[in-house]
C-alpha positions, -999 to +999 in steps of 0.1 A: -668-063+060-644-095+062-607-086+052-601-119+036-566-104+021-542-079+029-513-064+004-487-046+027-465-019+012-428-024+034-416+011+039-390+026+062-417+046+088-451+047+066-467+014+051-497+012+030-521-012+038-548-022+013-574-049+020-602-067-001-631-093+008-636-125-006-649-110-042-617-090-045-636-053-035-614-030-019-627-029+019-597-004+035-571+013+023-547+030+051-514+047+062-500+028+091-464+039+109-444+012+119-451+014+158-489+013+142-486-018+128-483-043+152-514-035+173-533-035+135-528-066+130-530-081+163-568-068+163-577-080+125-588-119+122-563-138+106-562-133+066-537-136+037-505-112+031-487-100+003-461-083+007-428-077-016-392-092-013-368-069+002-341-066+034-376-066+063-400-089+046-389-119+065-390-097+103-426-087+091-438-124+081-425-133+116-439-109+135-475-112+119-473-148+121-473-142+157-509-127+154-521-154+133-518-145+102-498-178+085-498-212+076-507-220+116-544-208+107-547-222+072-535-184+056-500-182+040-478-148+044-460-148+008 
């Protein structure tokens, strides 16, 4: 199972996390609380992420850049 692209729903304390492989098959779908999230990612090789436009969106493309997950390692955050 190789996440190859993650779609991240921004919430106040629960985000939704749904990933697929390179054919588009859902591979994980999961409930994460923020102080979850972090240490998620920092474990997960680096993929792309979608995530909507609102108020955190930028923090969050930040912070998961840190882990690898942007332009850095050939993935975009959008």
């Amino acid at each position: 199972m190789k996440i190859t692209t993650i779609g991240i729903d921004l919430a106040k304390e629960v985000f939704q996390i749904h990933a697929v492989d390179m054919h588009g098959k859902a591979v994980l779908r999961k409930k994460l609380r923020r102080s979850e999230i972090a240490r998620f990612f920092a474990n997960l090789e680096a993929c792309l992420i979608g995530m909507e436009a609102c108020g955190s969106a930028h923090h969050w493309a930040r912070k998961l850049e840190l882990y690898g997950h942007g332009e850095a390692h050939g993935t975009t955050i959008r």
